[in-house]
Structure formats: C-alpha cells, structure tokens
FIZA-85972 format. One record per residue (C-alpha): residue number from 1; residue in three letters; y, z, x. Coordinates in pm, 1 decimal. Layout:
% residues N
+-----+--------+----------+----------+----------+
! num ! residu !        Y !        Z !        X !
+-----+--------+----------+----------+----------+
! NUM !    Ala !        Y !        Z !        X !
...
+-----+--------+----------+----------+----------+
This chain:
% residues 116
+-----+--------+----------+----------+----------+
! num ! residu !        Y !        Z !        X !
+-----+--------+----------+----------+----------+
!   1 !    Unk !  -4109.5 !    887.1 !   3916.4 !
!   2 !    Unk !  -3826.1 !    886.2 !   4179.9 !
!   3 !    Unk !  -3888.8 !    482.9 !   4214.9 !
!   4 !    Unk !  -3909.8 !    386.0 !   3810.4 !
!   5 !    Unk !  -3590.9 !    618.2 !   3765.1 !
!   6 !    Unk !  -3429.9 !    420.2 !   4080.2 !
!   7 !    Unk !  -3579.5 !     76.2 !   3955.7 !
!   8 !    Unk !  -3424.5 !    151.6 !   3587.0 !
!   9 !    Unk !  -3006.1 !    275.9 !   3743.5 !
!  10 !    Unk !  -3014.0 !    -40.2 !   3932.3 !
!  11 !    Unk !  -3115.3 !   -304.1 !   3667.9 !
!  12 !    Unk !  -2809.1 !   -102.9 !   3468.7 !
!  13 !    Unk !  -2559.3 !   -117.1 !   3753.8 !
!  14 !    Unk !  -2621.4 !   -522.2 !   3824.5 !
!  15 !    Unk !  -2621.3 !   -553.5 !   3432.4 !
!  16 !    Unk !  -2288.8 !   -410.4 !   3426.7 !
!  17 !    Unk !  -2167.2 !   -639.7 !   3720.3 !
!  18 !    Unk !  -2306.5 !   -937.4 !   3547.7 !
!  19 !    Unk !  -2075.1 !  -1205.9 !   3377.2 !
!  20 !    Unk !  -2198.1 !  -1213.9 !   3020.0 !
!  21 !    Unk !  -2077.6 !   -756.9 !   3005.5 !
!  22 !    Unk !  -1799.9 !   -766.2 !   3222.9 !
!  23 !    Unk !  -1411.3 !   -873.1 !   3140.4 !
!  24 !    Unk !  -1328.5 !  -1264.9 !   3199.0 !
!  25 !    Unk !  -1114.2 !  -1301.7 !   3504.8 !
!  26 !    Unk !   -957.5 !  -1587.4 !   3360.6 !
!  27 !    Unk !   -848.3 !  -1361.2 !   3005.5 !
!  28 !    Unk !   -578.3 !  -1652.5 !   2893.1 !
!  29 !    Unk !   -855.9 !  -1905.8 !   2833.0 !
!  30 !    Unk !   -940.8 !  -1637.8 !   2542.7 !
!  31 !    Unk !   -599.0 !  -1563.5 !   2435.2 !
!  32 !    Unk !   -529.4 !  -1954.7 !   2402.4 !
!  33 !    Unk !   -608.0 !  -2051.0 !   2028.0 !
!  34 !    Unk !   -460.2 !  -2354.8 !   1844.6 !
!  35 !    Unk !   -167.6 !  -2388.6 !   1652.4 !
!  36 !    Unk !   -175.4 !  -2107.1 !   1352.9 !
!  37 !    Unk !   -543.4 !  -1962.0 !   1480.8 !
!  38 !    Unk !   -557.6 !  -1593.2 !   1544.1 !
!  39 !    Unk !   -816.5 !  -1339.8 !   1679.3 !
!  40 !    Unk !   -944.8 !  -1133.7 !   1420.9 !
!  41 !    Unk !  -1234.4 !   -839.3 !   1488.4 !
!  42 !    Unk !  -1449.9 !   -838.4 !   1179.4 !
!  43 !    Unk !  -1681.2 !   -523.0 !   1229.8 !
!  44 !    Unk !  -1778.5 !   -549.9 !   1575.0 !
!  45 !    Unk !  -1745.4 !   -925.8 !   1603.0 !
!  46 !    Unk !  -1429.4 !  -1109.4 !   1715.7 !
!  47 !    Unk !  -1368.2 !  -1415.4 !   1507.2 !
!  48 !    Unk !  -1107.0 !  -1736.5 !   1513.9 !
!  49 !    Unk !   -968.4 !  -1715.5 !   1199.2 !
!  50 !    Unk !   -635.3 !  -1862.6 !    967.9 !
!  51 !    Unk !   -321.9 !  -1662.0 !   1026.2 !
!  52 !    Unk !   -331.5 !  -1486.9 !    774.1 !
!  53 !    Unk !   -688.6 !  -1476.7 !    624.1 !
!  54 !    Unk !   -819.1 !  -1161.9 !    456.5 !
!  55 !    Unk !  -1114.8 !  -1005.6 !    482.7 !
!  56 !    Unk !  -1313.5 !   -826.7 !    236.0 !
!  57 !    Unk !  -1604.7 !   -585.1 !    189.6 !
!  58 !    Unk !  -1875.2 !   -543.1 !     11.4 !
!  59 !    Unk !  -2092.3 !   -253.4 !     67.8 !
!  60 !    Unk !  -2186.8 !   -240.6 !    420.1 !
!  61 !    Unk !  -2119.8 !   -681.5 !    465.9 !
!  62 !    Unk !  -1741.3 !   -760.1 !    601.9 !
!  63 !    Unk !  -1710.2 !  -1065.2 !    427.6 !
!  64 !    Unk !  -1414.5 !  -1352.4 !    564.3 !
!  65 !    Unk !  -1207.2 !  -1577.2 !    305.4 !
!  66 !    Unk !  -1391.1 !  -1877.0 !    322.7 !
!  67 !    Unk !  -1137.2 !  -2200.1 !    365.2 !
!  68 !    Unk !  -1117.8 !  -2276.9 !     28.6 !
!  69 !    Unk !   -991.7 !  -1955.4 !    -90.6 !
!  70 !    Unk !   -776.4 !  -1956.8 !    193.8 !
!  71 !    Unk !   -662.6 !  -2291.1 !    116.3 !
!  72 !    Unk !   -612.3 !  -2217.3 !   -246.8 !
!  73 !    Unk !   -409.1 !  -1914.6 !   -191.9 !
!  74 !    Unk !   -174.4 !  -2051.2 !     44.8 !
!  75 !    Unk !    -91.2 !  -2306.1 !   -194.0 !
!  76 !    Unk !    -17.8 !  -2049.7 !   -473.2 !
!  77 !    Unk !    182.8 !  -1819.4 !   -212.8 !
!  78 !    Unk !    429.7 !  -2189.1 !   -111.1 !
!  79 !    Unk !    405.9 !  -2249.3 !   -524.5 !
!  80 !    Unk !    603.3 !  -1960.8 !   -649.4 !
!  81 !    Unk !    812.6 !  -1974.8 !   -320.1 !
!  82 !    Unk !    920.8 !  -2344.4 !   -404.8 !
!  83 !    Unk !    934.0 !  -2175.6 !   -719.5 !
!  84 !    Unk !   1172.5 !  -1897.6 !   -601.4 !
!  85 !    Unk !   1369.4 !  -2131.8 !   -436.4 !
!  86 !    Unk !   1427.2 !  -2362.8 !   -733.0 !
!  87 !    Unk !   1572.4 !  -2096.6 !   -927.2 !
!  88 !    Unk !   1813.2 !  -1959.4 !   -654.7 !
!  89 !    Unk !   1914.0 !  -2366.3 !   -617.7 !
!  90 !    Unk !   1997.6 !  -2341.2 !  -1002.8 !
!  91 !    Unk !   2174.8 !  -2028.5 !   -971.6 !
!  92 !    Unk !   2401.8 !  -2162.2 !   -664.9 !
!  93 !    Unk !   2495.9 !  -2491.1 !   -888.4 !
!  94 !    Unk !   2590.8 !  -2278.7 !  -1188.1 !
!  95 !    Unk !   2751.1 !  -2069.6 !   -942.7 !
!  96 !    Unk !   2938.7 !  -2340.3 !   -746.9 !
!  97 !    Unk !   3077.7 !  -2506.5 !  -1124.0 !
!  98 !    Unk !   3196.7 !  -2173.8 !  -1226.5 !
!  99 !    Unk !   3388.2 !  -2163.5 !   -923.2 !
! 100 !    Unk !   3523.9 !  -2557.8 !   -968.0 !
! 101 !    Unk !   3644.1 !  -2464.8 !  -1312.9 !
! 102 !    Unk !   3827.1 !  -2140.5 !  -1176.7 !
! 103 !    Unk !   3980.9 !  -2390.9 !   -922.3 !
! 104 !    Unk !   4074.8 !  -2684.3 !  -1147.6 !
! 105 !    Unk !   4235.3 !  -2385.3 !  -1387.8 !
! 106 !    Unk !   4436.2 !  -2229.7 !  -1068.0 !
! 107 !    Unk !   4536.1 !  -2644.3 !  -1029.4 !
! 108 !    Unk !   4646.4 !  -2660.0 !  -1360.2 !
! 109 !    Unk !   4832.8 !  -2346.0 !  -1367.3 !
! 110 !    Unk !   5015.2 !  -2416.5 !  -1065.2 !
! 111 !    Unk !   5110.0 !  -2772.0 !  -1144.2 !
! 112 !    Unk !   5249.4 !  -2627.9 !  -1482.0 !
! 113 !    Unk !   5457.7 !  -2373.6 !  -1304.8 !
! 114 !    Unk !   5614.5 !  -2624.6 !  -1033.3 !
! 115 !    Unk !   5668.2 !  -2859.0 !  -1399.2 !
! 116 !    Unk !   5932.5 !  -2565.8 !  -1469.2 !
+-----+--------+----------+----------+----------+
C-alpha cells in the first residue's frame, strides 16, 4: 500500500514539474499578439480574439461573435460615428457663417462711423 501510495505522489509531483502544467518561462511570447488581437478567457479557455468582440451565452455554451458579426458591427459603430461627425461638421459651418456675418456687420458699422 505504502509503494502504490508512493508510486501515485510522485507521478503527481513530476506532472506538476512538467512543461505542458507549469508557467512558460518565456511569458512575453504569450503576451505578444498582433496588431488589435487581445486575450480573452471564454469559460475556462483562453482565446485570441478582435478587440473588442463580445461574447454571448446560451444556456450552459459561451458562444464568441463570429467575424462576420464582428465585422458587421464595427461597420455600423464607424457609420453613425462618420455620421456624428458629419453633423457636428455642419453645425461648425453654420456656426463659423454666423460668426462672418457678425464680423462683416461690426465692418460695416465701423466703416460707417469713421464715414462721420
């Protein structure tokens, strides 16, 4: 009993010393992901994912945004900001006339005071 119990705490200890359980020594080449890539943990599995991608569940499944949903809602999210945009442009041109007129009036008003 002595020898099984022996045999069994030192298969654990060199499992725990082998590569595949223990932290890489080396941890940047896991912390190196391309351009916009991000580690996500999705249940108990890490995952390259999107910046940005959601996950969703469904009963007991995590489920990630596949690429085309990801895809498609980026490209709604920089729609209404180019659409956001657009309208503040419009609003700084009205803006900027308002402020030409008030300018051309001062102009006027000034030249027509010198006049007298």
């Amino acid at each position: 009993m002595v020898n099984i119990f022996t045999i069994i705490l030192t298969a654990v200890l060199i499992s725990l010393h082998c590569p595949a359980f223990s932290e890489p020594e080396n941890k940047t080449q896991y912390e190196e992901w391309p351009a916009g890539m991000t580690l996500k943990k999705v249940g108990g599995t890490n995952v390259v994912v999107p910046e940005g991608t959601r996950v969703r569940r469904e009963g007991d499944l995590r489920i990630v945004e596949g690429t085309g949903e990801y895809a498609a809602r980026k490209f709604v999210d920089i729609d209404n900001r180019f659409k956001k945009i657009d309208s503040e442009i419009s609003e700084l041109r009205k803006e900027t006339e308002d402020i030409k007129k008030i300018l051309a009036d001062i102009q006027r008003s000034n030249s027509f005071l010198k006049s007298k």
